[in-house]
C-alpha positions in Angstrom: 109.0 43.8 -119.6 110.4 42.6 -116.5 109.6 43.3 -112.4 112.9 44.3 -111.9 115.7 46.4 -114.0 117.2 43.5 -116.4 121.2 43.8 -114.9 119.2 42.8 -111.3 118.1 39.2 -112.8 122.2 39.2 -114.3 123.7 39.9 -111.0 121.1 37.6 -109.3 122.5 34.5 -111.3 125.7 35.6 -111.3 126.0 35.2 -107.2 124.1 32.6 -107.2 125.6 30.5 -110.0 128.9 32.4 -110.2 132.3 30.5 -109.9 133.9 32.6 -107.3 133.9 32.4 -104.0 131.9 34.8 -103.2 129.0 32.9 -105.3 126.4 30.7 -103.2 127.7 27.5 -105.6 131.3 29.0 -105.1 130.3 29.1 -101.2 129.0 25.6 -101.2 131.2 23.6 -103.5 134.3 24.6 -102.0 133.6 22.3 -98.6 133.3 19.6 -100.4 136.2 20.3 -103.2 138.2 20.5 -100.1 137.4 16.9 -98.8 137.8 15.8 -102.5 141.2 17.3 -102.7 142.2 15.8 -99.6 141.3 12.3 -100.2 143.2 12.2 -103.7 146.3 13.7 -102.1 146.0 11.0 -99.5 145.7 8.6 -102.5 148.9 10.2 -104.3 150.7 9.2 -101.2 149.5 6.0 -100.7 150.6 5.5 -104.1 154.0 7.1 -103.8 154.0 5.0 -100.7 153.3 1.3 -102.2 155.5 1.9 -105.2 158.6 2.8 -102.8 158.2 0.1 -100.7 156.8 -3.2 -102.9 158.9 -2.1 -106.0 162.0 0.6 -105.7 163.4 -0.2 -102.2 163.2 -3.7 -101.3 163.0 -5.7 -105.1 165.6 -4.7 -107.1 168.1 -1.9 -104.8 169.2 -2.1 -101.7 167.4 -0.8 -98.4 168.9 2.7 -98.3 167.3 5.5 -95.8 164.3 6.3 -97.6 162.9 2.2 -98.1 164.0 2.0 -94.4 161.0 4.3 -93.9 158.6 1.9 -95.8 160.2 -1.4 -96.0 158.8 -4.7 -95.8 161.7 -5.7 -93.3 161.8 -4.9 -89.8 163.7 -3.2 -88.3 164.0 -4.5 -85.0 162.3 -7.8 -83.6 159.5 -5.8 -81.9 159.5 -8.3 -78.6 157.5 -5.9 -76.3 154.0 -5.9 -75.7 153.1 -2.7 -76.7 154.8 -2.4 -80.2 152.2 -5.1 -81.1 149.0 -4.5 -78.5 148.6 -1.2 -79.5 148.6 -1.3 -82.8 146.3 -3.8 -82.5 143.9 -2.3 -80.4 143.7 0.5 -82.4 142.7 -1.8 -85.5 140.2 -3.1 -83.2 139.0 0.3 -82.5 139.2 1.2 -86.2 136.5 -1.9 -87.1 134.5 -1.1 -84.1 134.2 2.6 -86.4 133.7 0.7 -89.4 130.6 -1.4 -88.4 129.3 2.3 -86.1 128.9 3.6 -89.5 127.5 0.9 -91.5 125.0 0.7 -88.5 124.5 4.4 -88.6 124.5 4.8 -92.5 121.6 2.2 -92.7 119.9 3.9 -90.4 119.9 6.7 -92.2 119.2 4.8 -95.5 116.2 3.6 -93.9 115.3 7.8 -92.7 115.9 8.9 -96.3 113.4 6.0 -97.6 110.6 6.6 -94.9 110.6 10.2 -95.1 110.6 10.0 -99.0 107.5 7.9 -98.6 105.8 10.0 -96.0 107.0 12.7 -98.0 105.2 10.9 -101.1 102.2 10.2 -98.4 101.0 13.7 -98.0 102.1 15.2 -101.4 98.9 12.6 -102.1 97.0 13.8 -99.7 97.3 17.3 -100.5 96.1 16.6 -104.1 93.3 14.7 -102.7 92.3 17.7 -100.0 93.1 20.2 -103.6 90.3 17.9 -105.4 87.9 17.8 -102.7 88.7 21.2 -102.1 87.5 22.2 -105.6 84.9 19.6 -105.7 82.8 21.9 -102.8 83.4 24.8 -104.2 82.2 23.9 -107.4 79.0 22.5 -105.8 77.4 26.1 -104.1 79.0 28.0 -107.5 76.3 25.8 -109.4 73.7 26.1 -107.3 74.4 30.1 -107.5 74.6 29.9 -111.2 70.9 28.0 -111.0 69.5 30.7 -109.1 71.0 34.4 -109.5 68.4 34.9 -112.1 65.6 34.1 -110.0 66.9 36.1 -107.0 67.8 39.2 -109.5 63.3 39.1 -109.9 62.7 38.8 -106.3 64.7 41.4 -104.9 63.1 43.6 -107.9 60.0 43.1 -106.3 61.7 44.2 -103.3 63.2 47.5 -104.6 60.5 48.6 -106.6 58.5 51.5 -105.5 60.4 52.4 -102.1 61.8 56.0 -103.7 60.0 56.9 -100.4 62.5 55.2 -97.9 65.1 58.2 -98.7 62.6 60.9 -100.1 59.8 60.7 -97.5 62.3 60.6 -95.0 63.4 64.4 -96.0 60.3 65.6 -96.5 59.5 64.6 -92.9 62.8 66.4 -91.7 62.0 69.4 -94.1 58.7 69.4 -92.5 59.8 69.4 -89.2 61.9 72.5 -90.3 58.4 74.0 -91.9 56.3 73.9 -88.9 58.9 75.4 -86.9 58.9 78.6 -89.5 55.5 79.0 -89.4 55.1 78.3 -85.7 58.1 78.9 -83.5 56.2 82.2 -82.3 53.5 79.7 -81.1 56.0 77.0 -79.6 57.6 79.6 -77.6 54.6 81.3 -76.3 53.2 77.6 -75.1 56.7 76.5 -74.0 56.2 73.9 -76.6 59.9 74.1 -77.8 61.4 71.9 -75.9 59.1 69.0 -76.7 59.4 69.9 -80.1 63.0 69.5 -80.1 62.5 66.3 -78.5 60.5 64.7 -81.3 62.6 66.6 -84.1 65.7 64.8 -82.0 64.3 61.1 -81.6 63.0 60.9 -85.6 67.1 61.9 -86.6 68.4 59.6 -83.9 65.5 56.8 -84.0 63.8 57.3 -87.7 66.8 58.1 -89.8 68.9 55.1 -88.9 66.3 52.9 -90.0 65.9 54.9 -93.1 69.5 54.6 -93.8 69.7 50.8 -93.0 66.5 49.9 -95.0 67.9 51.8 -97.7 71.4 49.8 -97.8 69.8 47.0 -98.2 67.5 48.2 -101.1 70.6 49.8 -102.9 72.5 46.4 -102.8 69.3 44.8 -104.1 69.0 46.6 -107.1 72.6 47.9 -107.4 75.4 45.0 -106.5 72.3 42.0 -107.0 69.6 43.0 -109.7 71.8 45.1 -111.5 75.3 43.0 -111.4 72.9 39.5 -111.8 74.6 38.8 -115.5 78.0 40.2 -114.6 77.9 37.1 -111.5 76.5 34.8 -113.9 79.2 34.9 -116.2 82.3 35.3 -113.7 80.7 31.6 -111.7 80.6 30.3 -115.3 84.3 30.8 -115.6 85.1 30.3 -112.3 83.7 26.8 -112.8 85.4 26.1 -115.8 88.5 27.0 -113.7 87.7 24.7 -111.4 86.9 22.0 -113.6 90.4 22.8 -115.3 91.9 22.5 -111.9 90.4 19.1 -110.6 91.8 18.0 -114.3 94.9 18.8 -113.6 94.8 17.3 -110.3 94.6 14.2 -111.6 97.3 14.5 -113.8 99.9 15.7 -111.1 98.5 12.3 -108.7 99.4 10.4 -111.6 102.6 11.6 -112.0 103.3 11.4 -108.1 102.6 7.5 -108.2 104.9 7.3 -111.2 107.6 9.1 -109.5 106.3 7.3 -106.3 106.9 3.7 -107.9 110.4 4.5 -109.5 111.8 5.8 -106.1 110.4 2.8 -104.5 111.7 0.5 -106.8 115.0 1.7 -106.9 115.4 1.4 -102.6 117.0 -2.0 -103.2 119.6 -0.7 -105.2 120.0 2.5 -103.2 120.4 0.3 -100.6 123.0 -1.8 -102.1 124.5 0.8 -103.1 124.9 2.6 -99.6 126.1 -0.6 -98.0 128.1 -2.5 -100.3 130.9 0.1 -99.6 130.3 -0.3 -96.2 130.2 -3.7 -96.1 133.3 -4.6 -98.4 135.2 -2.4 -96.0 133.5 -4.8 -92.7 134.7 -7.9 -94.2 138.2 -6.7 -95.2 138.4 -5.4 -92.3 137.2 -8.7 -90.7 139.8 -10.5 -93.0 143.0 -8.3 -92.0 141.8 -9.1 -88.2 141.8 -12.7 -88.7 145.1 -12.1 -90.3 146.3 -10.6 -87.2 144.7 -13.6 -85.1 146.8 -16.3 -86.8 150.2 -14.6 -87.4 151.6 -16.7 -84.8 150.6 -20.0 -87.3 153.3 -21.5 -89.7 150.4 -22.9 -91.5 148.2 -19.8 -92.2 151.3 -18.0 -94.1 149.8 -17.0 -96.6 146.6 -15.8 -94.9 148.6 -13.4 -93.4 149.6 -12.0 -96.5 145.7 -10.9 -96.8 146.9 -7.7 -93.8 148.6 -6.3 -96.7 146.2 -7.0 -98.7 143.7 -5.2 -96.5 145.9 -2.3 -95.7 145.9 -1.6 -100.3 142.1 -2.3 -100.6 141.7 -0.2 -97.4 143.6 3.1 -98.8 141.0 3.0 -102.3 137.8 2.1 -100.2 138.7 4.6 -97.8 139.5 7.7 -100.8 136.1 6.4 -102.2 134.1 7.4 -98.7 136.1 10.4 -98.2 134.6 11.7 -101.6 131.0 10.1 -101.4 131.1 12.4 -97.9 132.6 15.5 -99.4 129.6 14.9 -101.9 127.0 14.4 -99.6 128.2 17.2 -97.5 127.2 19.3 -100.5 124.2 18.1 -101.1 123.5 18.7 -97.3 124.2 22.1 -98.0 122.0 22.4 -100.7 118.9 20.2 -99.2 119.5 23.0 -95.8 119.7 26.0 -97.9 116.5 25.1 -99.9 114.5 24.4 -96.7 115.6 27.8 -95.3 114.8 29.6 -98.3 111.6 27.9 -97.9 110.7 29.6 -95.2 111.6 33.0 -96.7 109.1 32.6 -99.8 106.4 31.5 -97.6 106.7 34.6 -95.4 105.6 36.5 -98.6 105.5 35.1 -102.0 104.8 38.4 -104.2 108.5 38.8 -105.0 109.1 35.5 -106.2 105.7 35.0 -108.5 104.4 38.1 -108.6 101.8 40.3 -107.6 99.1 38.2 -109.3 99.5 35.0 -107.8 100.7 35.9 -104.2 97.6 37.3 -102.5 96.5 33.4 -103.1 99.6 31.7 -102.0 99.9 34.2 -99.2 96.3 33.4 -98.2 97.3 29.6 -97.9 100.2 30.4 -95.1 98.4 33.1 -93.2 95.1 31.3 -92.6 92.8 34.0 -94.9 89.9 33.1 -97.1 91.2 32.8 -100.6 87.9 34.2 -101.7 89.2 37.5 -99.7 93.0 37.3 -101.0 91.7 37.2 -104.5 88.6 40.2 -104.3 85.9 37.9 -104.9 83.8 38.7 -102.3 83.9 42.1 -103.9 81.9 41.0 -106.8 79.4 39.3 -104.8 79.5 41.0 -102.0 75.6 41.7 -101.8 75.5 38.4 -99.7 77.7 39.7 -96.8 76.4 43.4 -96.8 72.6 41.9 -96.8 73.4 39.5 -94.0 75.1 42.7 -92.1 71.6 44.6 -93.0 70.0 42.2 -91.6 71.7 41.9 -88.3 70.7 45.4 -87.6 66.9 46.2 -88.5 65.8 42.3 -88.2 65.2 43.6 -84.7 64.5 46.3 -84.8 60.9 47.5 -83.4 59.8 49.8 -85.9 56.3 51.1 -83.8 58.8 51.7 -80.2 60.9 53.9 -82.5 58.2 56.1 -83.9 56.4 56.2 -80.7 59.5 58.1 -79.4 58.7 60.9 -81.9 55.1 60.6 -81.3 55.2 61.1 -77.4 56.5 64.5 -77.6 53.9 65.5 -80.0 50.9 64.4 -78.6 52.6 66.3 -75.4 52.7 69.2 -77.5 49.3 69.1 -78.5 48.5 69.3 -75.2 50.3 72.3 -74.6 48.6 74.0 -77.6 45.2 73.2 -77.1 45.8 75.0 -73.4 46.8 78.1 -75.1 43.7 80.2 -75.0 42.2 78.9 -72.0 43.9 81.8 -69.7 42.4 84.4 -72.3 38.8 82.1 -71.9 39.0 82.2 -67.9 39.9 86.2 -67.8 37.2 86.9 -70.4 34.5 84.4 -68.9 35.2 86.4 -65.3 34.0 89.9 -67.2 31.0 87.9 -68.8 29.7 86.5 -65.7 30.3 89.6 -63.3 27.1 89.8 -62.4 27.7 92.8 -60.5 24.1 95.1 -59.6 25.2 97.8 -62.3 26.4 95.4 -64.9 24.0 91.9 -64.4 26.5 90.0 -67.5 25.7 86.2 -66.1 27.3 84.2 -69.4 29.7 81.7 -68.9 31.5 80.8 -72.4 33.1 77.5 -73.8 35.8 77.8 -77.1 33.5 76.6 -79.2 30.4 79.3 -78.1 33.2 81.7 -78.3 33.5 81.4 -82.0 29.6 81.5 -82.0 28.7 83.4 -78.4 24.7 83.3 -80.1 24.5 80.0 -80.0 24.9 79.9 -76.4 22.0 78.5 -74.3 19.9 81.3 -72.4 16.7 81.2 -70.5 15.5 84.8 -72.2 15.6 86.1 -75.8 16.7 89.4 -75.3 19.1 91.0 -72.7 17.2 91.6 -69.1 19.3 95.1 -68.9 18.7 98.0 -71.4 21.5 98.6 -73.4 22.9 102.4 -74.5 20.1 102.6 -77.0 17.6 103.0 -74.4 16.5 99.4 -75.4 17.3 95.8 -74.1 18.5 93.8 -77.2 18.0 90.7 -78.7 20.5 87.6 -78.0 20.2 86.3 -81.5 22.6 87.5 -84.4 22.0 90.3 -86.5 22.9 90.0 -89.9 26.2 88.7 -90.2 28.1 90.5 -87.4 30.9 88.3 -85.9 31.5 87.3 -82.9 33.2 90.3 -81.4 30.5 92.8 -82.7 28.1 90.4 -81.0 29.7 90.6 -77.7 30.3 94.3 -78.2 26.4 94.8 -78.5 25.4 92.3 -76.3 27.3 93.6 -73.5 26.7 97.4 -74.3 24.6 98.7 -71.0 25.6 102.0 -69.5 27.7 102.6 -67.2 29.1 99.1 -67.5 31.6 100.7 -70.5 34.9 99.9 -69.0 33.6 96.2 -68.6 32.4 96.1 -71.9 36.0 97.0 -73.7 37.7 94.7 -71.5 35.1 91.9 -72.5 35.7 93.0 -76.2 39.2 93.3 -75.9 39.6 89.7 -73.7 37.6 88.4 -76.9 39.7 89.6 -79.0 43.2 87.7 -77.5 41.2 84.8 -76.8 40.4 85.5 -80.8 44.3 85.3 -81.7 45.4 82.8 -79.5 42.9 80.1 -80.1 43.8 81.3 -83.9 47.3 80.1 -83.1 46.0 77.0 -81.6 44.2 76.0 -84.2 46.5 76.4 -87.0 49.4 74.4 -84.8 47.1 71.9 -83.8 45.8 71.6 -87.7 49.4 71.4 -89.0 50.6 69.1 -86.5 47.9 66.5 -86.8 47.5 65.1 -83.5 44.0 66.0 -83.7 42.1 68.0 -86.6 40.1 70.5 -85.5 37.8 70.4 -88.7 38.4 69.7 -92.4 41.2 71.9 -93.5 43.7 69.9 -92.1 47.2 71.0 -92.7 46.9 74.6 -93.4 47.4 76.3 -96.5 50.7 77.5 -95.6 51.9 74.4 -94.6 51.1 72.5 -97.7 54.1 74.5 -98.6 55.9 71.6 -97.8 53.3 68.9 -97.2 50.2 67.8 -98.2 49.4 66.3 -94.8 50.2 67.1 -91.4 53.3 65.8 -89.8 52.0 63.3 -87.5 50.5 62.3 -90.6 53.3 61.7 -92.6 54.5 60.1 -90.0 52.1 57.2 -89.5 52.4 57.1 -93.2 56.0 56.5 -93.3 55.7 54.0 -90.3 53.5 51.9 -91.7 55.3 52.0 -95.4 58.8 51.6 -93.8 57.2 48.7 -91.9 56.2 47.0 -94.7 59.2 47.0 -96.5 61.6 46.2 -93.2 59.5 43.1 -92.9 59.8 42.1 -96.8 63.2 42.6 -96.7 63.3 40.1 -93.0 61.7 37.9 -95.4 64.7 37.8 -98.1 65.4 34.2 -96.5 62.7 32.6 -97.8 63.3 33.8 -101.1 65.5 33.1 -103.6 67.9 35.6 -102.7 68.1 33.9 -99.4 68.8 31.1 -101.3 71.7 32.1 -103.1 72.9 34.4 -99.9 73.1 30.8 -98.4 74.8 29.2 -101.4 77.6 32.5 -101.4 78.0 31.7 -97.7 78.8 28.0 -98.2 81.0 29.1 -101.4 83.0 31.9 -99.1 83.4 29.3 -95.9 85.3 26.5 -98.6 87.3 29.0 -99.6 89.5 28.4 -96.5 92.4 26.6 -97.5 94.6 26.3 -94.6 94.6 22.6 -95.1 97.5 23.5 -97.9 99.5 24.8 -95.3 99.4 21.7 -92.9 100.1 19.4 -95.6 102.9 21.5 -96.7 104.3 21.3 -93.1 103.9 17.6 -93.2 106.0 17.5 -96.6 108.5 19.6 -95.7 109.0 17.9 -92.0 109.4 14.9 -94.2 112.0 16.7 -96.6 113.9 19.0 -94.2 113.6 16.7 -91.0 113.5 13.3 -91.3 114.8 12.9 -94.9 117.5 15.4 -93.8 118.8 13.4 -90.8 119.1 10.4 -92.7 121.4 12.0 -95.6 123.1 13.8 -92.8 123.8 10.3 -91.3 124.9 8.6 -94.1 127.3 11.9 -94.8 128.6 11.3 -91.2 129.2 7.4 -91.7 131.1 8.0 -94.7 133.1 10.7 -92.9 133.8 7.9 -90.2 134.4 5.2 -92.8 136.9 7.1 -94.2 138.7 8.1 -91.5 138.6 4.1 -90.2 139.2 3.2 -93.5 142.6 4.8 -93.8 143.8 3.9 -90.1 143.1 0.5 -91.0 145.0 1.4 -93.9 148.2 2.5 -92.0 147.8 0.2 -89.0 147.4 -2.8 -91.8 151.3 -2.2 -93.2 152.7 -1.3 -89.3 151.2 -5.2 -88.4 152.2 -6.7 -91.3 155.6 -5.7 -90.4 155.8 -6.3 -86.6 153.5 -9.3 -86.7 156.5 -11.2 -89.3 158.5 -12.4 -86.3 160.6 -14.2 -88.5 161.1 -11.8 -90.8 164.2 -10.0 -89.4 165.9 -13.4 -89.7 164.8 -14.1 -93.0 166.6 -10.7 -93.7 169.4 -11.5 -92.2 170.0 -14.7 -94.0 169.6 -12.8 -97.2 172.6 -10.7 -96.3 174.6 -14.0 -96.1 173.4 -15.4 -99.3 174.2 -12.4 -101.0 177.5 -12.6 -99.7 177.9 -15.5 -100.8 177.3 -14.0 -104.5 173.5 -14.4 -104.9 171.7 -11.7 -106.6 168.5 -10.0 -104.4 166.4 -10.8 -107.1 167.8 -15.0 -106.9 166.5 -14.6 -102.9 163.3 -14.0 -104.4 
């Protein structure tokens, strides 16, 4: 199977290797097929040119119109300045351009060799960073390996047992909700609500949190550490082997980079000799058709002068030879440009050119992210970074401020409740102690003589008043009559009957209210009133009251925040520490600076200096070939006695001597 449909990969090579035009190669080549072209047409004249005027016109035929155009003889005596000067200047001119671009082209001989060695430079250092790279990594991934077992124990000893975190919490919340049902009648009639609220309000907003945090941390202990322990174990086994793999291979690819890096090296001389030999020949032929020039004027150096024609022939190949190593170069310009472009293309986003496997890494290395990240790994030991972000949240947290935000507005409340029957106490207390003339009641009760009004300290034994009966009673109890049958005899004296029903009656709100109060005030658990503390109804959803569970869950929840502080000194700290150093050498940007530095030294420097010596051969070639033509124009206007030389030929072969007997 293939990414794409199977005619895409077809058409892709076919515009990129295609023949046509249209083609990148077609786009490319034809620049420098053009400049190819062009210097052998300018050869095919040249030739065209040397045999006309050495062979057809002026050996063996006489000088018709076309060898007037290329013959040897002049065809005038060329006396003025200028039809010598500026020819010669413009030879000048034309050497001057010669030794420019062997000046310029080993310049850039000397670019292309130190950017290939800076180029060679940091390729090494990148495989040294790659090895060091690997060599930390591999270090922590040990040391993890070591100790994953042990930590897998310790946070077991963490986890185990705290079901409560979660479960307590809800049973607090559920029995928040409880002592509301069975005691909203009571909250309202204290105006006990509110505070109520409060506290139900500060344990979700306070409390819970906590819960929920301690419990993240005890679910990655047991669930992404304790549980996942031999998963880790073997994934570091193989990641190490991959590493050790990789720092293998390293080595291989630094050897091959000195071998490569010792060839190029020792072929500079002859790529240097190579560069400037052309250059060279064409300095000292062009040196030698100038001193040809200088000594035209001397009888004696004949022959030398002969050597401007020879430098004008020599010229014409040198010069067809630079035009084509250009139109080559230019090519490779092309290519060496294109390649660093499209460079920057894959480096923008690699997936479609490797694939979606191997791009999140190599985009990691150009956009500065944690390979660890690009690849998921965090994801399979990410108990490190979700227990370090635990942490940061309940390691200060103050566990006893939080509850005492819950417990404020209860111990408010149980203020408010325990007030509840004292109105009923005061109003029935002022009936008791009347202590009018007709009805002499002088008792003055507390809630607790209330429940048991006989046990009440009095001077007397029996009432100082007769009661209905026509008798004065006795204070003590009789039998097992409660409290309000007590009162109700007690307080029966005639006349006094209206006073008596509102004592009974007062007694008997004071009976319901403080009933009320204590039941709240048992189930709440500020305080407990005696030993039945909750109340049989709330054990519905408790077995003790809620401030209870409260303190209960405080001092649990406690514990376990602090154990869990702790985790550093264990060995899950340990290997929290060891994932931490493993996840902060996972940064790899220094692949991305040393791939900068190799490509500055491709693209830029070694660049410049092909671009140079494509640019000197350019010049070379066009020097070349006006030395060329300016070479044949001298050789002809330079021969001052060459005219009359011609001229005597004419005689001779009037005189019946054949062309070829003048020569």
């Amino acid at each position: 199977t293939t990414r794409f449909p199977a005619a895409d990969y077809s058409n892709a090579k076919e515009a990129l290797y295609g023949l046509d035009r249209d083609s990148y190669t077609g786009s490319i080549v034809v620049p420098g097929a053009i400049g190819v072209i062009v210097s052998m047409v300018l050869l095919f004249f040249w030739s065209i040119f040397f045999v006309i005027r050495y062979m057809c016109c002026c050996l063996w035929n006489s000088c018709g119109t076309l060898c007037f155009l290329c013959s040897p003889i002049p065809k005038n005596r060329y006396k003025t300045c200028s039809d010598k000067f500026i020819p010669i200047l413009l030879y000048v001119i034309a050497l001057v351009g010669v030794t420019v671009s062997a000046s310029v082209a080993f310049l850039g001989n000397e670019e292309v060799s130190i950017g290939v060695s800076n180029a060679f430079l940091h390729a090494d250092g990148l495989v040294d960073d790659l090895r060091s790279f690997l060599d930390r990594s591999r270090i922590p991934l040990t040391n993890i390996n070591g100790i994953i077992g042990y930590a897998a124990l310790d946070a077991k000893l963490i986890f185990d047992g705290t079901e409560y975190v979660t479960q307590d919490a809800l049973n607090i919340a559920s029995s928040f909700l409880g002592f509301y049902a069975l005691h909203s009648k009571g909250l309202n009639e204290s105006n006990a609500l509110s505070g109520f609220e409060s506290a139900l309000t500060e344990f979700e907003s306070k409390v819970h949190p906590i819960s929920s945090d301690v419990q993240s941390m005890l679910d990655t202990l047991e669930l992404d550490l304790y549980d996942q322990a031999d998963t880790i174990e073997g994934g570091i086994d193989g990641a190490i082997a991959g590493l050790d793999s990789f720092s293998n291979q390293t080595t291989d690819w630094q050897d091959t980079l000195y071998q490569y890096e010792g060839e190029e090296y020792g072929f500079r001389p002859t790529r240097r000799v190579i560069v400037m030999s052309i250059f060279l020949a064409s300095f000292l032929l062009g040196v030698l058709g100038l001193v040809a020039i200088l000594l035209s004027k001397s009888r004696s150096c004949s022959t030398l002068f002969s050597m401007l024609k020879l430098t004008g022939f020599f010229s014409v190949l040198l010069g067809s030879l630079a035009l084509i190593l250009a139109s080559v170069l230019l090519v490779a310009s092309f290519v060496l440009y294109d390649s660093c472009q499209m460079l920057n293309v894959v480096t923008k986003d690699f997936e479609p050119f490797v694939g979606d496997k191997v791009a999140p890494g190599a985009n990691a290395v150009f956009n500065d992210t944690n390979l660890a990240v690009a690849f998921n790994v965090t994801d399979k030991i990410n108990f490190q970074e979700e227990l370090d972000e635990g942490l940061s949240q309940i390691e200060n947290i103050n566990i006893t401020s939080s509850f005492e935000l819950v417990f404020d507005p209860l111990r408010d409340i149980q203020g408010v409740i325990s007030s509840m029957s004292d109105t009923a106490l005061a109003i029935l207390n002022q009936a008791t102690s009347s202590n009018s003339i007709s009805c002499p009641f002088d008792d003055v009760y507390t809630k607790e003589t209330l429940l048991e009004p006989w046990e009440l300290h009095r001077t007397d034994d029996f009432t100082p008043y007769i009661i209905r009966d026509g008798n004065v009673t006795s204070y003590d109890r009789i039998g097992s009559e409660d409290s309000g049958t007590y009162l109700s005899r007690i307080y029966d004296k005639a006349g006094c009957e209206a006073l008596q029903a509102a004592i009974v009656e007062g007694h008997a709100a004071f009976m319901s209210l403080y009933g009320k109060e204590h039941r709240m005030t048992a189930d709440l658990g500020v305080i407990c009133p005696d030993a039945t503390c909750p109340t049989n109804e709330f054990t519905t959803y408790s077995n003790l009251t809620l401030v209870a569970q409260l303190e209960s869950y405080k001092t649990k929840i406690s514990y376990t925040k602090d154990s869990l502080v702790a985790l550093a000194s264990t060995s899950v700290g340990e290997a929290m520490y060891e994932i931490e150093d493993f996840l902060c050498n996972m940064n790899v940007s220094f692949v991305e600076r040393r791939y900068a530095e190799v490509k500055h030294d491709i693209c830029g420097k070694s660049f410049l200096g092909i671009e140079k010596l494509m640019w000197s051969l350019w010049a070379l070639g066009i020097s070349l070939e006006l030395i060329a033509i300016l070479s044949h124009v001298l050789s002809v206007r330079l021969s001052g006695s060459r005219r009359e030389k011609y001229e005597q030929d004419l005689e001779d072969q009037e005189n019946g001597l054949t062309r070829a007997d003048i020569y």
